[in-house]
C-alpha positions in Angstrom: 86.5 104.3 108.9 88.9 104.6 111.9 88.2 102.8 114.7 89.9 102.0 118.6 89.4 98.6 120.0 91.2 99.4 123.1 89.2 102.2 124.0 85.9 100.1 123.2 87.5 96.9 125.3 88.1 99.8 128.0 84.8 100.6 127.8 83.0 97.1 127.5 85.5 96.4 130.6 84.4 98.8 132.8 80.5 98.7 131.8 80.8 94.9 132.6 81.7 95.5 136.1 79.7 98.2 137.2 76.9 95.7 136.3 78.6 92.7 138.3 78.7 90.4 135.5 81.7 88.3 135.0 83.4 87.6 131.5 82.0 83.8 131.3 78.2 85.7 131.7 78.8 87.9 129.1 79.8 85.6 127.2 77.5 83.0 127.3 75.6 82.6 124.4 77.6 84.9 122.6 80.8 83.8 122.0 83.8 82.1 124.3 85.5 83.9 127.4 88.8 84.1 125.7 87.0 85.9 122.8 85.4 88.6 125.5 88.6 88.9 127.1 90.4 90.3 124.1 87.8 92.0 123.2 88.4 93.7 126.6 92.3 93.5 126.3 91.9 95.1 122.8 93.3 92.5 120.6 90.4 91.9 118.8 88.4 93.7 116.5 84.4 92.3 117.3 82.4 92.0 114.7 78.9 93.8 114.6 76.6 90.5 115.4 78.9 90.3 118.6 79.0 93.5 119.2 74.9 93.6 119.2 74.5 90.8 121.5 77.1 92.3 123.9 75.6 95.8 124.0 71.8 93.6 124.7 73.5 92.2 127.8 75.1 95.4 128.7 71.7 97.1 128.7 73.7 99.9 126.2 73.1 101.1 123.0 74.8 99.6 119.9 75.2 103.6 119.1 77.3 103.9 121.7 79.8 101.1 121.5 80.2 102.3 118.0 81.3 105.5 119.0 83.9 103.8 121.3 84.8 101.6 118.3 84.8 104.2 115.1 87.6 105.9 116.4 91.8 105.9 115.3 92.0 102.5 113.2 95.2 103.6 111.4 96.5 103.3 115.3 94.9 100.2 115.7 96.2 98.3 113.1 99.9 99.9 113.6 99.6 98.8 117.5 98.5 95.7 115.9 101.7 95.1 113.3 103.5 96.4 115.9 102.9 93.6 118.9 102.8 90.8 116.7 106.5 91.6 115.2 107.2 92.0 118.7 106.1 88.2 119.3 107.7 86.7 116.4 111.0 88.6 117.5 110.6 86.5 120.5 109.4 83.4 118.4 106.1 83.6 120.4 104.0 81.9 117.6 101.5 80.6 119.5 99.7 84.1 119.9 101.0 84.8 116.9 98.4 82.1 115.2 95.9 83.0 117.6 95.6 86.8 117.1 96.3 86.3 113.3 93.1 83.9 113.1 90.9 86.4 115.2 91.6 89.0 113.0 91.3 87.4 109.6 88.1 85.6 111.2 86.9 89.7 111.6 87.6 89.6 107.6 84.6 92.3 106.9 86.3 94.8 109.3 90.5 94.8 107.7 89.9 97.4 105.4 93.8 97.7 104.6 95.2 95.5 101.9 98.6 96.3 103.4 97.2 95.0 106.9 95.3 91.9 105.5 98.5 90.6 104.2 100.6 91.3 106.7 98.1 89.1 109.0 98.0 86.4 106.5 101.6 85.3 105.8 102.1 86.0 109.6 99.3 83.4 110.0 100.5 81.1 107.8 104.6 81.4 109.3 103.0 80.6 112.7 100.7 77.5 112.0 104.4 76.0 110.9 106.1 76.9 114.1 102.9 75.7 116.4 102.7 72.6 114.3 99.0 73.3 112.6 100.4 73.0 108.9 103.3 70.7 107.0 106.1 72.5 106.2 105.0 72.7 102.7 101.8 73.1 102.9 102.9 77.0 104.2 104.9 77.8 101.8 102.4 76.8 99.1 100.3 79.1 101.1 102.8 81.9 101.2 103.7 81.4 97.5 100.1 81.9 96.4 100.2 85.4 98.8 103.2 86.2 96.5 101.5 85.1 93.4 98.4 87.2 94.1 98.6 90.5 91.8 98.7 92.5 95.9 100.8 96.1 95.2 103.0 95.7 97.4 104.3 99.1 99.4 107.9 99.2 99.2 108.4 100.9 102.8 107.5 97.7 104.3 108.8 94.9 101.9 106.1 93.0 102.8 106.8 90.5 99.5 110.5 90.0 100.6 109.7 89.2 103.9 107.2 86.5 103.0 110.5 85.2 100.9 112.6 85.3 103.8 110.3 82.9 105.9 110.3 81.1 102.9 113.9 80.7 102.5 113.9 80.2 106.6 111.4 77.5 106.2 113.0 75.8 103.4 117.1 75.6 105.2 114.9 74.5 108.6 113.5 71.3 106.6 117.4 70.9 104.6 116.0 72.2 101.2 118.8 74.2 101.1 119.0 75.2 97.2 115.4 76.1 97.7 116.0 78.8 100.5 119.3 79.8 98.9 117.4 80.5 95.5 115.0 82.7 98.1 117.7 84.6 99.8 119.5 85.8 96.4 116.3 87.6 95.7 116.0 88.7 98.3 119.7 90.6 98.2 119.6 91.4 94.6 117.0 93.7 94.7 118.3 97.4 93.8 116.5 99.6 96.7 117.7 102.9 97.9 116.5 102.7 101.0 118.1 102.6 104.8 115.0 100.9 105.7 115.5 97.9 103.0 119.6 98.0 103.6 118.4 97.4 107.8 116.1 94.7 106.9 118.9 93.0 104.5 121.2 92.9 107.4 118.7 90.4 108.9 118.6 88.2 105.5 122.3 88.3 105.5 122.5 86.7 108.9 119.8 84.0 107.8 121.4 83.6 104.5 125.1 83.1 106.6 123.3 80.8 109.1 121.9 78.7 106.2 125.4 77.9 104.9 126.7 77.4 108.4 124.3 74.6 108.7 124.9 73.1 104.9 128.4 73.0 105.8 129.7 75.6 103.4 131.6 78.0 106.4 133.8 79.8 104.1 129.9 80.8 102.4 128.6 81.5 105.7 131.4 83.8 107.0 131.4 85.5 104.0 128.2 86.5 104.1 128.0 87.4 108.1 131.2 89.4 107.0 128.7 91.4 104.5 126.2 91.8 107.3 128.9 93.0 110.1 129.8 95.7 107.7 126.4 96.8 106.7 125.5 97.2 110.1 128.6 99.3 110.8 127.8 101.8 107.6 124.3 101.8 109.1 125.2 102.4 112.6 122.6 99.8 113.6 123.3 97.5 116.5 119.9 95.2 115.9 122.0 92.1 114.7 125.4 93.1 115.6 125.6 90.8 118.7 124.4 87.5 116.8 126.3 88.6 113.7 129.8 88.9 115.8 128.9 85.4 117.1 128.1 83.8 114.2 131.8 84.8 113.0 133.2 83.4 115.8 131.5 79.9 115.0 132.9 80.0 111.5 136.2 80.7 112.7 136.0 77.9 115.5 136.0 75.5 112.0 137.8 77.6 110.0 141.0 78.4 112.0 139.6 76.4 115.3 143.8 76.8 116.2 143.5 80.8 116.1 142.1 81.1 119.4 142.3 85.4 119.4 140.6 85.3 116.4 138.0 83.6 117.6 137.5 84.9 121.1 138.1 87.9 120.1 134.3 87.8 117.8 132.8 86.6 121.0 133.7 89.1 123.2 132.5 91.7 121.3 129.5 89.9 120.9 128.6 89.6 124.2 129.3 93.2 124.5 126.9 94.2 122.5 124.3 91.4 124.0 125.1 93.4 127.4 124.8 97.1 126.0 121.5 95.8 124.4 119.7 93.9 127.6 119.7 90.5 125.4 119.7 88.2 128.3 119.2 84.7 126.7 121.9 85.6 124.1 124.4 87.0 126.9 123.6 83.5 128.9 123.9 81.4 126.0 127.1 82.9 125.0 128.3 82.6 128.4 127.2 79.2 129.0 128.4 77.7 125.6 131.6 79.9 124.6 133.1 79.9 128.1 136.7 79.2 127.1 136.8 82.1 124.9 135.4 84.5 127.7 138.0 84.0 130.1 
């Protein structure tokens, strides 16, 4: 059943003030304020026994709130998807592990398959990067998401990226045959689809970055080489700016005497960081490749 948590937080929000109670009163006895607040925010889907003792403290009917709450779910969960690949794009995987755990926590309420997932592997991705889980230990966890018999929808590739932050994972900790054996599959697979071909642009890039690191640049350029001209027969900028600069770094090693060459893969990098608003990049490319810029 379709349901809108911002419009019940709205609502919650409002009710809550009207009667002068703060969020640490409402939720005494009930749950933490950080819970109430993003229950207010929206974040959080509430489950019924919370919902109850909110509405009791409210002085409203549990008919009501439900009226707020059974209402556009699809959105929800979309919103949802939607702000926490927002966070990880900006490696924010502290809210990341947060939401993720409120929402799995609210178990009875995901009715999606798709959606439960999506909110596990994300989980499981961000307890590595806040420091909650060994390295390992997540990708056992994401290899036993793969392992499950889940149909996986092929407009979201859900499966393949759960193997790319595996193959991430594995060249972060120097198991680099590991994550190379990840990012093969990852390319390998036959899918006509502009969607999939966008999304391989991004495992290119890791994939180039992973030999970079490993030492094998002739690899690495090859492979950014595959991305740049994907992302030109696509016409998509998402990558182009890292992509360019991650040529330039194999040709510092590669030909570090061929100075056009190589400035020349900067420049138009931080072109596109400029034409796209991607401050950090533009002042790390600045900051770092400054001789090339000139």
């Amino acid at each position: 059943m379709p349901v809108n948590c911002k419009k019940l937080g709205e609502e919650i929000k409002n009710i809550r003030r009207v009667a002068g109670i703060s969020q640490k009163e409402l939720a005494e006895g009930i749950c933490n304020q950080s819970e109430i607040s993003r229950i207010e925010a929206g974040t959080v889907f509430p489950n019924l026994d919370t919902l109850f003792q909110i509405s009791l403290k409210l002085r409203v009917s549990i008919p009501y709130l439900l009226l707020k709450l059974l209402y556009d779910r699809d959105d929800y969960i979309i919103e949802t998807i939607n702000y926490i690949e927002a966070l990880s794009e900006r490696k924010n995987y502290q809210e990341i592990y947060e939401l993720s755990s409120n929402e799995l926590k609210n178990g009875s309420n995901i009715k999606s398959i798709s959606f439960y997932i999506f909110l596990k592997w994300n989980f499981h991705m961000a307890s590595y990067y806040v420091k909650a889980s060994h390295y390992l230990d997540c990708i056992q966890e994401l290899k036993n998401i793969l392992s499950n018999n889940f149909v996986y929808e092929r407009h979201n590739f859900q499966d393949l990226r759960i193997k790319n932050v595996i193959a991430n994972i594995y060249a972060e900790n120097n198991c680099f045959e590991d994550s190379y054996r990840y990012y093969e599959e990852i390319i390998s697979e036959q899918i006509s689809s502009k969607a999939f071909n966008i999304y391989k642009i991004k495992v290119l890039y890791n994939y180039s970055k992973t030999h970079f690191s490993n030492g094998d640049i002739k690899k690495a350029l090859e492979l950014v080489n595959k991305g740049i001209k994907l992302s030109l027969e696509l016409k998509n900028m998402s990558l182009i700016g890292q992509l360019y600069y991650q040529k330039g770094s194999c040709y510092e090693i590669l030909e570090k005497d061929n100075h056009e060459e190589i400035a020349n893969n900067y420049k138009r990098s931080l072109f596109f960081f400029e034409l796209l608003g991607m401050e950090l990049y533009e002042k790390h490319a600045k900051e770092k490749k400054a001789i090339y810029l000139k």
